[in-house]
N, C-alpha and C positions, 0 to 999 in steps of 0.2 A: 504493500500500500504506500510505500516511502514516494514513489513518484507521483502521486495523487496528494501529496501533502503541499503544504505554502513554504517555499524557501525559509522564508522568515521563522516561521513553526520549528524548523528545521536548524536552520543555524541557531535559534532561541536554547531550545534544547542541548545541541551539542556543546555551546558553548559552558551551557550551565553543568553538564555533565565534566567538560575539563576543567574548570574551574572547582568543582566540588575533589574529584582527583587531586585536581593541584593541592588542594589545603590539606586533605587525607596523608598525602605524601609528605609536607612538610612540617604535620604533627599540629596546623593551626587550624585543624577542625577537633569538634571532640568529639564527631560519628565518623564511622566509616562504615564501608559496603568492602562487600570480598570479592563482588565482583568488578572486572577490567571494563575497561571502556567498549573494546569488542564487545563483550558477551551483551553488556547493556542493549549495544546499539542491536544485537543477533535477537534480544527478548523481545523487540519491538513487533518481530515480526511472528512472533506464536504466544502462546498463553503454558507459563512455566508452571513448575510441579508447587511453587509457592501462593500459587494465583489460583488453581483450578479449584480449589476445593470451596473459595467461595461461589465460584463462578455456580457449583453444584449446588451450595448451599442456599443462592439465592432462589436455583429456580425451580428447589423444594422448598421453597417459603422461609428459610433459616437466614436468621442474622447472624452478621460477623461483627466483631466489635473492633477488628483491625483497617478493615476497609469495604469497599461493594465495589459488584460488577461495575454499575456507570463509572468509577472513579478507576479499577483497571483499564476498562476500554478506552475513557479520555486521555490518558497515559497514553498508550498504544500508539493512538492516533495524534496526539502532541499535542492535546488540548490543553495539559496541567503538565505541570512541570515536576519530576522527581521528589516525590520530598524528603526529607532526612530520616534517618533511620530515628524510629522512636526510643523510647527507652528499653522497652523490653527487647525491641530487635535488636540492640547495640548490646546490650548484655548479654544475649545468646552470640551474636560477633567475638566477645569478647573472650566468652567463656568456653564456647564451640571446640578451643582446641584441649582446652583441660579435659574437659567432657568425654573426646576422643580420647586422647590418649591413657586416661584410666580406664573405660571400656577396653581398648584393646591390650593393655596390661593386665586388664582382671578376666580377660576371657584368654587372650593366647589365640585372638583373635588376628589375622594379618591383611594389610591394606591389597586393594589390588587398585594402584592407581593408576595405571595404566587402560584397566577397563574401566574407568571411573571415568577419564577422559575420555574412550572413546563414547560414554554414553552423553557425555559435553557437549565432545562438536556431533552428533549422528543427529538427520534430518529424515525423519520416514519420509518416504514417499506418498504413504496412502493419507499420515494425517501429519502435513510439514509444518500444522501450527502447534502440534505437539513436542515442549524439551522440557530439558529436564537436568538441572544442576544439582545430582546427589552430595552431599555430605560425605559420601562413604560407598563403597562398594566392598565389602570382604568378604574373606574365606574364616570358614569353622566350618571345626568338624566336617571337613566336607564337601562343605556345602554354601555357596556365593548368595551373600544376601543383601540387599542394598538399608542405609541406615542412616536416619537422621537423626542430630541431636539437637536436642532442647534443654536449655535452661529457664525453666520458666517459676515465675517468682515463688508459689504454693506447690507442694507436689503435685503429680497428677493422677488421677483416679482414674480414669477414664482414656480413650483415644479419640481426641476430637476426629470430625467428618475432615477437617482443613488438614490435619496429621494422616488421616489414614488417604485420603485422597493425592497427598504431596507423593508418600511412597509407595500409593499404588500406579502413580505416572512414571514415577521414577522407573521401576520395575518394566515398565509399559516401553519407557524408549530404550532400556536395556533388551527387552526380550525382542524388539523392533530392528534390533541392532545385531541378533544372534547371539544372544549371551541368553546362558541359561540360569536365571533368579531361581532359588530356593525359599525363600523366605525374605521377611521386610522387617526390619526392627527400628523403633522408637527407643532412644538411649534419653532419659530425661536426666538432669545434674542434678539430684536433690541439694539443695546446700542446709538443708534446715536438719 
């Protein structure tokens, strides 16, 4: 849809995009995002495994209290401008890698990052607005299972429809990809 867009729209965007970069890299922002300017500008043109599950949630009548459909699609289409990582999203940023690295300590669990990126850059063919930036792909026991982590502020009881939906796309462009998923796992940080 990029060529159907207003230049202006377009460079408004990019520009705010390198500029939030710029500060990230030089420590005078106090959010950041993980992902590169590539992958950004690569989101534009599908709905990621962070987004679907409202997109689900909306149109079983469920609210999200992170954001809504209208407000990913204006994104999309460069109606609204990026906004900052909120608080809770910056503290799963932050803490994302502790999170990892003691799951795969306390499991003897081993990264495969190399299928991890391939399920990064893989663009199906049948559905190319489907990606998907796992957290995680590994091996246990066995057996390849793709795994997100969350830090979220109260333990979790439950698996929200937004968690179970992230990694069941995930799963989606790994299996779209040739890789064969076993299993999805939710690694939450309790710190309490």
């Amino acid at each position: 849809q990029i060529a159907h867009l207003p230049l202006e729209a377009r460079n408004q965007w990019l520009n705010h995009q390198i500029d939030r970069l710029q500060q990230e890299s030089t420590g005078s922002s106090e959010r950041s995002s993980s992902l590169s300017l590539t992958r950004h500008i690569q989101r534009l043109s599908g709905f990621g495994a962070s987004e679907i599950g409202v997109l689900v949630g909306e149109r079983r009548g469920e609210y999200s209290p992170f954001t809504t459909a209208r407000e990913i699609c204006a994104a999309k289409l460069l109606r609204a401008l990026p906004p900052p990582p909120t608080g809770p999203m910056q503290r799963g940023l932050e803490l994302e890698p502790h999170a990892r690295r003691l799951f795969l300590h306390q499991t003897g669990a081993r990264a495969l990052a190399d299928l991890r990126q391939a399920v990064v850059t893989h663009r199906s063919r049948r559905y190319p607005w489907l990606l998907a930036t796992p957290d995680d792909l590994i091996t246990l026991n066995g057996k390849t299972l793709v795994v997100d982590y969350k830090s979220p502020a109260d333990p979790l009881t439950t698996v929200s429809l937004e968690h179970a939906c992230q990694l069941h796309q995930a799963a989606l462009v790994a299996e779209d990809q040739g890789l064969r998923i076993d299993g999805l796992v939710l690694v939450a940080l309790n710190l309490r």
